[in-house]
N, CA, C and O of each residue as an XYZ file, in Angstrom:
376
protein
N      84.512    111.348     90.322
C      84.922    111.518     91.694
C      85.105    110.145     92.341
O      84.511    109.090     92.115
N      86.198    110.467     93.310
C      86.561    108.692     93.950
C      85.399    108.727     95.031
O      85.278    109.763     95.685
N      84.781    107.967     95.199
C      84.356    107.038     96.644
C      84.838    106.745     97.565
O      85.874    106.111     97.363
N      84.482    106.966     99.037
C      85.606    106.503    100.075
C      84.629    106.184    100.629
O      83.584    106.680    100.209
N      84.573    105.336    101.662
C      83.536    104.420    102.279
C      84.268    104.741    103.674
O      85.465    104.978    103.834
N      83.236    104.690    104.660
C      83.311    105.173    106.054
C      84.660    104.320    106.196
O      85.610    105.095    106.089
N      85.110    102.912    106.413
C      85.572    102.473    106.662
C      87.321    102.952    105.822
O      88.475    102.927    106.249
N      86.977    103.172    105.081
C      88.421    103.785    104.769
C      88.633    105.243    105.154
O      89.735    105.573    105.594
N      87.930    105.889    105.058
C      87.984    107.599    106.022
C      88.488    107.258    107.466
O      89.160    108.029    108.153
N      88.026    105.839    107.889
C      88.571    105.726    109.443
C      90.093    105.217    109.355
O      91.038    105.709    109.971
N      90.137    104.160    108.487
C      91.926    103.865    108.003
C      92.554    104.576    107.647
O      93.669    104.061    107.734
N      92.702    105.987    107.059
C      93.198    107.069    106.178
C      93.503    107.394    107.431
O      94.535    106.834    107.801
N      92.975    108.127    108.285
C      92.609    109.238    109.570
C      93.515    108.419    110.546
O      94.170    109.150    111.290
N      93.714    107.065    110.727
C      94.319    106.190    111.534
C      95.611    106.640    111.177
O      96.259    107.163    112.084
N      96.171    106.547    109.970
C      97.425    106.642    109.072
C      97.829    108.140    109.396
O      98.930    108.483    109.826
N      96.866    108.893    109.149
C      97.130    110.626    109.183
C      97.717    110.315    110.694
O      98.909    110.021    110.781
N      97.124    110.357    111.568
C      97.290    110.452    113.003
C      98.806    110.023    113.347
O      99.581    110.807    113.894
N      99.107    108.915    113.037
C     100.002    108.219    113.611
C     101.453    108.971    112.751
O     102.581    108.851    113.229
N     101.220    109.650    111.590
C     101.975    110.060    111.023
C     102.722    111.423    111.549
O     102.296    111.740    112.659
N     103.486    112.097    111.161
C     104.110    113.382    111.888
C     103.588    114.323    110.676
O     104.354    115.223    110.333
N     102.605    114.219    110.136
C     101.572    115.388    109.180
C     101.079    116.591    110.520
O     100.470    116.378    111.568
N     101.612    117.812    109.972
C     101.021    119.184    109.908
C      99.516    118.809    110.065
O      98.915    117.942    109.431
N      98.870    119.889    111.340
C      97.126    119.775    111.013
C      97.387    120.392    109.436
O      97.305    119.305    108.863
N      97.598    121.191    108.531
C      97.349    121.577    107.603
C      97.724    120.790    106.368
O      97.433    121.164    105.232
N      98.476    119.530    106.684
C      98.656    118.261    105.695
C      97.405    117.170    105.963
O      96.563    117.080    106.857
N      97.636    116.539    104.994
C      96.969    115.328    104.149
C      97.605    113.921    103.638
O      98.765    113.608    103.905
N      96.806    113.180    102.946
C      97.240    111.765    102.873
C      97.141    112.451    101.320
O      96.189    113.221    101.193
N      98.017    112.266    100.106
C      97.831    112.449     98.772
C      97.904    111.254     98.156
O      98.931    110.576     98.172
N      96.489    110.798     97.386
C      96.769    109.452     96.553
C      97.270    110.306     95.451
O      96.954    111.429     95.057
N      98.607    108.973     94.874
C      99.167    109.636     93.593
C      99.101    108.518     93.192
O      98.539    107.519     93.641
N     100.006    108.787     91.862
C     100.583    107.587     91.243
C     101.808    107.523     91.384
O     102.248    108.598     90.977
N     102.541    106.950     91.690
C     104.062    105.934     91.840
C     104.786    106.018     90.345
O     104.258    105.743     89.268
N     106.010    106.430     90.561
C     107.086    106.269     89.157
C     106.331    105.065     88.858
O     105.262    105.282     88.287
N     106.645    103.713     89.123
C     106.164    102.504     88.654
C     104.564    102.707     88.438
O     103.927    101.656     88.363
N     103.761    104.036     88.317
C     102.456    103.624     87.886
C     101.607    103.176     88.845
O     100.545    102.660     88.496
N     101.931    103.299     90.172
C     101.005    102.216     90.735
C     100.091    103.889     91.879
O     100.305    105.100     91.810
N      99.225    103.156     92.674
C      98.942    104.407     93.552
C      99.326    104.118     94.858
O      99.358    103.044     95.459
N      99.707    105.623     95.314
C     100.346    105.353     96.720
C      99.781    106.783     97.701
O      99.233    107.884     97.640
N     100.223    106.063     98.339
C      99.950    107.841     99.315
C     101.184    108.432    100.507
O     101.832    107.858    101.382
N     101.115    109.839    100.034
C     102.226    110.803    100.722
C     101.533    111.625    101.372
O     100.335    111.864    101.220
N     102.452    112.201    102.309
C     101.843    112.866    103.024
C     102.033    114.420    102.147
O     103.109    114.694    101.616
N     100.738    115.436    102.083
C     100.992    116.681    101.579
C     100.243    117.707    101.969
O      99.843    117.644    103.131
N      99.800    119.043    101.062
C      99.055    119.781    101.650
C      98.319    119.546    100.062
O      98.730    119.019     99.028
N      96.976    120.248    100.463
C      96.230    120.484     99.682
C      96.524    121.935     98.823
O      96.914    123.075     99.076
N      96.046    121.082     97.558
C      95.897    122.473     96.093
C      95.228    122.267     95.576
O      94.552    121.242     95.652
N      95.065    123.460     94.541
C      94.155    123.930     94.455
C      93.571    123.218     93.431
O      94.319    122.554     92.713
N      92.113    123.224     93.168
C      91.601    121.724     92.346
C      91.341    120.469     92.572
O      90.656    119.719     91.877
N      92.126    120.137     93.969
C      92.045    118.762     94.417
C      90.514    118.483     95.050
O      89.609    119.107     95.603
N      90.765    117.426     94.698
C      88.613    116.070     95.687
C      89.802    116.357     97.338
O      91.001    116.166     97.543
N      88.961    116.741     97.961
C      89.326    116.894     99.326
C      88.061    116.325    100.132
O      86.907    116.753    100.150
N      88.803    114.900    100.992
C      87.829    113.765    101.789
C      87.855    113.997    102.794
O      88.832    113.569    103.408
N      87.062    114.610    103.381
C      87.416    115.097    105.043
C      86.584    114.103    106.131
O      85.447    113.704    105.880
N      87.114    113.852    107.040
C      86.315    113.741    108.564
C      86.090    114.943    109.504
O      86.785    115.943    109.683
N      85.459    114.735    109.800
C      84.877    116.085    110.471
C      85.367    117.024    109.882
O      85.107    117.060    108.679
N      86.075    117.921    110.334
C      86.410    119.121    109.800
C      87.770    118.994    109.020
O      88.146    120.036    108.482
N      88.642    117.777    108.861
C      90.192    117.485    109.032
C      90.091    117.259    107.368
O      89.325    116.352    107.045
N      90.505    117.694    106.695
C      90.790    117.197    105.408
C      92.073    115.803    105.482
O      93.247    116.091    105.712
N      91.667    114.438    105.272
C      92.395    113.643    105.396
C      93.131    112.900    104.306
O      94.255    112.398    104.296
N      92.254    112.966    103.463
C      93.266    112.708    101.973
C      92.524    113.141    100.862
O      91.342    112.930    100.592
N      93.569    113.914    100.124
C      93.292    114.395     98.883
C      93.849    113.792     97.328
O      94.751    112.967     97.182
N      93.182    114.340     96.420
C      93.781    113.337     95.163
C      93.360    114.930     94.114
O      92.381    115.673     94.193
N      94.643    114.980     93.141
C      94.438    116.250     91.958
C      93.377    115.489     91.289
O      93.121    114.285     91.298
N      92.568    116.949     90.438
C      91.770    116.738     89.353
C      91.982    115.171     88.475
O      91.266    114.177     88.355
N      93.057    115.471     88.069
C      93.447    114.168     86.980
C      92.985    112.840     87.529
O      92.150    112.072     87.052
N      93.726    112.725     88.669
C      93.331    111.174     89.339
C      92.131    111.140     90.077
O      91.655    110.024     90.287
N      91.465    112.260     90.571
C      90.203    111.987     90.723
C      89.451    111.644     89.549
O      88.798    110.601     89.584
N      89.435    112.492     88.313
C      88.104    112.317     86.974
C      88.805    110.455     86.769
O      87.899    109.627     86.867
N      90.041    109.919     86.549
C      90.636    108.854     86.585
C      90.156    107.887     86.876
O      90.227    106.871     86.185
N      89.405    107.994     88.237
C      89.072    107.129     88.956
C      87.244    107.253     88.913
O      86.520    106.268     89.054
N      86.892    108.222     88.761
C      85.596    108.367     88.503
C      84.872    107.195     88.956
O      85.295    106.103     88.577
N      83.922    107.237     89.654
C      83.353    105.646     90.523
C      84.103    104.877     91.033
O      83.285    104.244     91.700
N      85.140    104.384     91.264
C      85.471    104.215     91.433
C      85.379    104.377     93.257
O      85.167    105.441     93.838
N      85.639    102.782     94.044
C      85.207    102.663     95.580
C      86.892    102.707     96.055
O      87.754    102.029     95.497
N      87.058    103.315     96.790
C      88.173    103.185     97.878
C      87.943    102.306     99.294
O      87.455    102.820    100.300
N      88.305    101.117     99.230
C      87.295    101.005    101.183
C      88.425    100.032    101.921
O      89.413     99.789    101.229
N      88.398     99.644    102.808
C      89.231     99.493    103.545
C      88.749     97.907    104.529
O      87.925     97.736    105.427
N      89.718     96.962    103.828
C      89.497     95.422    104.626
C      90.200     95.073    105.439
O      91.223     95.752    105.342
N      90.302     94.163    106.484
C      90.789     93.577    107.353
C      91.336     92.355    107.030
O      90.695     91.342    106.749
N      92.472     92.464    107.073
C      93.173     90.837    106.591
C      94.325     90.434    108.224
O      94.281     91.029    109.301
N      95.198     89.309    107.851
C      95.526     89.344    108.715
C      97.103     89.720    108.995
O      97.918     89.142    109.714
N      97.252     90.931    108.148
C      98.881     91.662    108.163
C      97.778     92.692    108.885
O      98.437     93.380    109.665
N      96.706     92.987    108.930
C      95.579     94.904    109.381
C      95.338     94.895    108.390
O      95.563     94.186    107.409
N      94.526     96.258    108.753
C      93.403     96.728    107.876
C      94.269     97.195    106.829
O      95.369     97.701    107.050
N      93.762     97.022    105.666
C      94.178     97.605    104.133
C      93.369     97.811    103.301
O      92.308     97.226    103.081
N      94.146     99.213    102.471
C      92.775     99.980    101.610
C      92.540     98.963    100.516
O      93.047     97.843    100.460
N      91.671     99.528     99.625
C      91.511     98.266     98.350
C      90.959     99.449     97.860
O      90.366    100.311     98.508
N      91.229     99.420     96.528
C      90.424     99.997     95.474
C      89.932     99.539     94.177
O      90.758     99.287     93.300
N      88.009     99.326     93.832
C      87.684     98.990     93.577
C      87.041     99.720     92.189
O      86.123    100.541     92.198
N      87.717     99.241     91.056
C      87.061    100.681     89.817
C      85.872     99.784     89.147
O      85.616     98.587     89.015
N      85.257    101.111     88.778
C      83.899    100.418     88.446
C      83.581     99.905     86.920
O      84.205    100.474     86.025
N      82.747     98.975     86.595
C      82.512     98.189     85.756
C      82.203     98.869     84.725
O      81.480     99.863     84.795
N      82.926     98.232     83.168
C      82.761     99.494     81.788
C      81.310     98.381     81.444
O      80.994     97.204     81.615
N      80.915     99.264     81.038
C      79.792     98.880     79.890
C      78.531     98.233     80.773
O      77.715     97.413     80.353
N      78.599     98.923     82.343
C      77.671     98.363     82.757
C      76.343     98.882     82.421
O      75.334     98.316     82.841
């Protein structure tokens, strides 16, 4: 299961908001043709890690890329373009 750290539940929820997402949509981390991860806006299915704030489901990720990421930290820094997520996977053979 991914990790999301308060501070990125508040950046996600920032993003949801400002976006033209359905209350019944979400932020979906995927993976990108090029492989990389990104996030769309979607609804939730069935199987998905669903990260909620309060009651709002704010971003979700399928089975696959959740077990994927397994420990794996999601959290959210402040640079000076704004705040941006970072994701941090966790150490083999620790």
């Amino acid at each position: 299961m991914l990790n999301v750290t308060e501070k990125a539940v508040d950046a996600l929820s920032s993003s949801l908001e400002s976006s033209e997402a359905t209350d019944e949509q979400s932020l979906r981390l995927a993976l990108t043709p090029q492989g990389e991860f990104g996030l769309a806006i979607d609804e939730q299915r069935e199987g998905d890690q669903i990260v909620k704030q309060e009651e709002r489901a704010i971003l979700v990720l399928d089975g696959e890329i959740s077990a994927a990421l397994d420990g794996a930290v999601l959290d959210a820094t402040d640079s000076p373009e704004g705040r941006r997520l970072t994701l941090q996977m966790p150490e083999e053979g620790g």
